[in-house]
N, C-alpha and C positions, 0 to 999 in steps of 0.2 A: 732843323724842325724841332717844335719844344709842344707842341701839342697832337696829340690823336683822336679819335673820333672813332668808331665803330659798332655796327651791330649787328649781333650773331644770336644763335636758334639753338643750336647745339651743345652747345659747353655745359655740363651739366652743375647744378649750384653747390654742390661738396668737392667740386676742382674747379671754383672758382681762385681760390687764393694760389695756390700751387702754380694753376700756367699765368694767372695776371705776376706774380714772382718773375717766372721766368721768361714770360715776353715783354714785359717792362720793368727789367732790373734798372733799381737805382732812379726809378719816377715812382710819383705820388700818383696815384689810379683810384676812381669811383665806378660804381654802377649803378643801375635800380633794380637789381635780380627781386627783390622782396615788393617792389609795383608793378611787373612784366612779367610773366613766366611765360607768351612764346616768344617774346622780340625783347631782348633786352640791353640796355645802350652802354658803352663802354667811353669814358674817358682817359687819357691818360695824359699827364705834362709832367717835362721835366723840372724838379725843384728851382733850378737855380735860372730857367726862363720866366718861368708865374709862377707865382705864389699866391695865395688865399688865404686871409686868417677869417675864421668866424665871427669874430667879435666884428667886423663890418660889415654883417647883416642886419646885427641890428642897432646900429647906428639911425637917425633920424633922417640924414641925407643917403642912404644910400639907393632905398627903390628910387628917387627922381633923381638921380645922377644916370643911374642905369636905363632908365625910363627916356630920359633926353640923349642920350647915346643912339638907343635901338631906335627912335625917330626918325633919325640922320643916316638910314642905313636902307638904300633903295635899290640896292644889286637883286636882281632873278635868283641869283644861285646862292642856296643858304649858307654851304660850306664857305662862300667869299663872305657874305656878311657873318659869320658865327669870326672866323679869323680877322674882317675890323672892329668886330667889335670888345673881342679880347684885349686887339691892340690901344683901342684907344680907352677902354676900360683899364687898362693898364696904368697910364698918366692918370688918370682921376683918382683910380685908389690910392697910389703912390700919392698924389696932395692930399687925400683923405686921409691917410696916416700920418703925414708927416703935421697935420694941422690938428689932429686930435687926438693922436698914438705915440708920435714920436719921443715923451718921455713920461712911460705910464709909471716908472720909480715916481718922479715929481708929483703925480696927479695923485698915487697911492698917496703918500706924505701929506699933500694936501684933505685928502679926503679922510686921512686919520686924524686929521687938527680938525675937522669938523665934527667928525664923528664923538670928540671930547666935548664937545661944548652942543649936545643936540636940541637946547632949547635957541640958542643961535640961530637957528638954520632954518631958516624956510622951507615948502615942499619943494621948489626944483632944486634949491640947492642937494637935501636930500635924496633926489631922483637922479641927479651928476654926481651923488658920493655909490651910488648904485652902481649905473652904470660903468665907472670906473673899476670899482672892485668885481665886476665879471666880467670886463677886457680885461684885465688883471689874470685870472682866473684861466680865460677861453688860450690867452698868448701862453701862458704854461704848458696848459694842458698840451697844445699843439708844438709845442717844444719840445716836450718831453717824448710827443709821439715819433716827431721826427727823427729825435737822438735814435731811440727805437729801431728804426727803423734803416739805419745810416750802421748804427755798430751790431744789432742783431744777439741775441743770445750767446755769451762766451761760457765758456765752458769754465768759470770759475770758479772757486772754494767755496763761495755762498749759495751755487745752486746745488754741488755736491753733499751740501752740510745739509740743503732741504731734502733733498733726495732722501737720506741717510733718517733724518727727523722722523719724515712720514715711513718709513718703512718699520721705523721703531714705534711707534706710534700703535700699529697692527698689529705687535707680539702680543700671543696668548702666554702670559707668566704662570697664571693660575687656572685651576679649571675644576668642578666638583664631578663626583664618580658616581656611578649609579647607586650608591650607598649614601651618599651628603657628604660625604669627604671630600676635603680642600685637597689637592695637588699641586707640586707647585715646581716649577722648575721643568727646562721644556722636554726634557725626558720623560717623565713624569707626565706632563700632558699629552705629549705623542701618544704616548701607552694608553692612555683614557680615553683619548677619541679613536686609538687603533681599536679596543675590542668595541665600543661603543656602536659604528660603522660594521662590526664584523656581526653583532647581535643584530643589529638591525636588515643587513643586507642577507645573512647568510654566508655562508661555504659554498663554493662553485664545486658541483658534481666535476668528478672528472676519473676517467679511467686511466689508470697506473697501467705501464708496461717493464714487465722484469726483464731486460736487455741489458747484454752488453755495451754500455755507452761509449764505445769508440766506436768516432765516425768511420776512421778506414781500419780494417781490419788486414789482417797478414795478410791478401791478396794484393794485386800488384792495383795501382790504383787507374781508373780508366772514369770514363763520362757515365756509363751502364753503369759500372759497380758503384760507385761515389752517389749518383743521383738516384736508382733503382733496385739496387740489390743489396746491398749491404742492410743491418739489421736496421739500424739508424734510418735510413731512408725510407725503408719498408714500415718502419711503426709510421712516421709521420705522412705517407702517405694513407695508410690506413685511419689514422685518427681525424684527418679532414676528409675523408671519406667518409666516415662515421656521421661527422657535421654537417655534410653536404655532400650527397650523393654525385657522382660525377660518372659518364659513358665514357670514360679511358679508358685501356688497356697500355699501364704502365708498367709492363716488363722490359723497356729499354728508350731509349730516344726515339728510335726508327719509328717503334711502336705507337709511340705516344704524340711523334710526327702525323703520322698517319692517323690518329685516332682523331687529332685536332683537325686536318682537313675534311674531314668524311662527316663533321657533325650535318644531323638535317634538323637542328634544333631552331626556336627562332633565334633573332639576333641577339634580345636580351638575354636568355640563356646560355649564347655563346660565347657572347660576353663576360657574365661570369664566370663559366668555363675555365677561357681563358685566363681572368684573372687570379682565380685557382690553381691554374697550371704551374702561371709563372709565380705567385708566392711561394709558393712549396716547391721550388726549384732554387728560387734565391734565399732560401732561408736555410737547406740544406747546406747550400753552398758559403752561409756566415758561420753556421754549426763547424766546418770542415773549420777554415780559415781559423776560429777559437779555439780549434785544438792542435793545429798545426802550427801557427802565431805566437799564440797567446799562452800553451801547454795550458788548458782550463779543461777540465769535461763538460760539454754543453748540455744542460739540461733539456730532454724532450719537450716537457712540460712546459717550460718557459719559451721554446720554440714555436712549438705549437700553439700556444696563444696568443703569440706576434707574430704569424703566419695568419691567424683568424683578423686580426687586426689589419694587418694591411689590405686585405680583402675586404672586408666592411669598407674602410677607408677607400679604397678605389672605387667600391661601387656607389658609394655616396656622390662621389664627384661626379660619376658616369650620371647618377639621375638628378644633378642638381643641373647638368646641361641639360638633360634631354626630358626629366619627368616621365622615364618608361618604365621603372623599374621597384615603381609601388607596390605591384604584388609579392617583391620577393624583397622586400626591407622586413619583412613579420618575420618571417625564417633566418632573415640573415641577424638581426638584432636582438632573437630569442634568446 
């Protein structure tokens, strides 16, 4: 089989290239997605069954070749005449080519000796040094497509040097300071847009705690102590607290077991809840692992701000499904 046919409702127009890739690798594929948007028709033929070139459209024989074909063609069923008349549009273009195509090097050459001498040449001859130079033209172009499309993007030194180009391209070298001073050199610039952004945006309020910053402390380490008791745990429970009010009682797992089933809140409040639960749970628990790990002292502060963040973060995606959770995006995003 070297040709396909179908049409479907479904497929939407930004994964059109992607699955026509992958259900017709290695075939030349059209559609009409941009004249159809609820039915839209799908061809597909393998290269080296038919082939197409543009320039024999518009050839001067080619609507009554095609025209005297579909004539000749009286089957009921369209799918049987669309497949004779591939077939024997096939033999036609094939002499179509071969009597006006077959050596467009020659025809260029020719149509360049004319082109020298344009007081020579009459109007058709000048309308065959045309047409010759956009078959010319159309047979590249569709050569080139196909090479295209046969070797595909390699990963070569000349896409990597453009890569590299454009990225260089976007460096800020230099930059002036709120005074008219040039600065120059990217240290220097970071620094100018760092206070730049800090004037403009401000300082985040935030309340300091004077703690001992080890996560475990001399006690023997346990789920309770690690996650609820110890000082570390208790600031940062308390700090999103501060943030966001939450109906737990987090003096242990059991506790905070039970606190998370007994909620009589709605859903979307339970939800973030929840989602509060568990950031300040896993976030303790990277605090641990960086001092245990990595020998580093975990800052609260920087805890606790990526504890705020993954919460934002989850409840965004919670209302970008569901759209329930617009009254508490003002509080969560203050």
């Amino acid at each position: 089989m070297g040709f396909v046919g179908l049409l479907e409702t479904k497929v939407k127009e930004e994964k059109v290239d992607r699955i026509a890739n992958i259900i017709f690798q290695g075939w030349h594929w059209h559609h009409n997605f941009t004249s159809h948007i609820r039915g839209r028709i799908w061809i597909a033929w393998r290269p080296r069954t038919y082939r197409f070139c543009d320039m024999w459209i518009r050839d001067p024989s080619f609507l009554p070749l095609m025209s005297s074909i579909a004539e000749r063609l009286h089957s009921h069923n369209p799918t049987i005449n669309l497949k004779l008349l591939l077939q024997q549009a096939k033999r036609v273009l094939q002499k179509l080519n071969k009597e006006s195509y077959a050596d467009l090097k020659a025809q260029l050459s020719k149509a360049r000796a004319l082109s020298e001498n344009p007081g020579d040449t009459d109007l058709a001859q000048q309308v065959e040094e045309s047409r010759i130079l956009s078959s010319v033209i159309d047979i590249i172009k569709q050569q080139s497509k196909a090479d295209w499309i046969g070797y595909g993007d390699k990963s070569m030194r000349y896409f990597f040097t453009k890569i590299k180009k454009r990225k260089t391209d976007t460096y800020i070298l230099s930059i002036q300071n709120d005074q008219g001073q040039t600065r120059h050199g990217f240290e220097e610039v970071k620094d100018v847009m760092h206070t730049y952004y800090q004037a403009l945006l401000g300082k985040q309020p935030w309340e300091r705690f004077q703690l001992d910053p080890q996560v475990i402390g001399k006690e023997a380490e346990n789920a309770n102590h690690l996650l609820f008791q110890c000082k570390y745990a208790k600031a940062m429970w308390q700090a999103i607290r501060n943030w966001w009010p939450i109906p737990l009682d987090i003096s242990g797992k059991a506790a905070l077991t039970r606190s998370l089933t007994k909620l009589k809140n709605s859903k979307e409040e339970r939800q973030i809840t929840y989602s509060i639960a568990a950031a300040v749970i896993y976030n303790i628990w990277r605090a641990r692992n960086e001092q245990i790990f990595m020998h580093r002292v975990p800052s609260l502060q920087i805890y606790c701000r990526q504890t705020r963040e993954h919460i934002i973060h989850r409840i965004l995606i919670l209302h970008s499904n569901a759209k329930t959770f617009a009254h508490s995006l003002d509080t969560l995003l203050a």
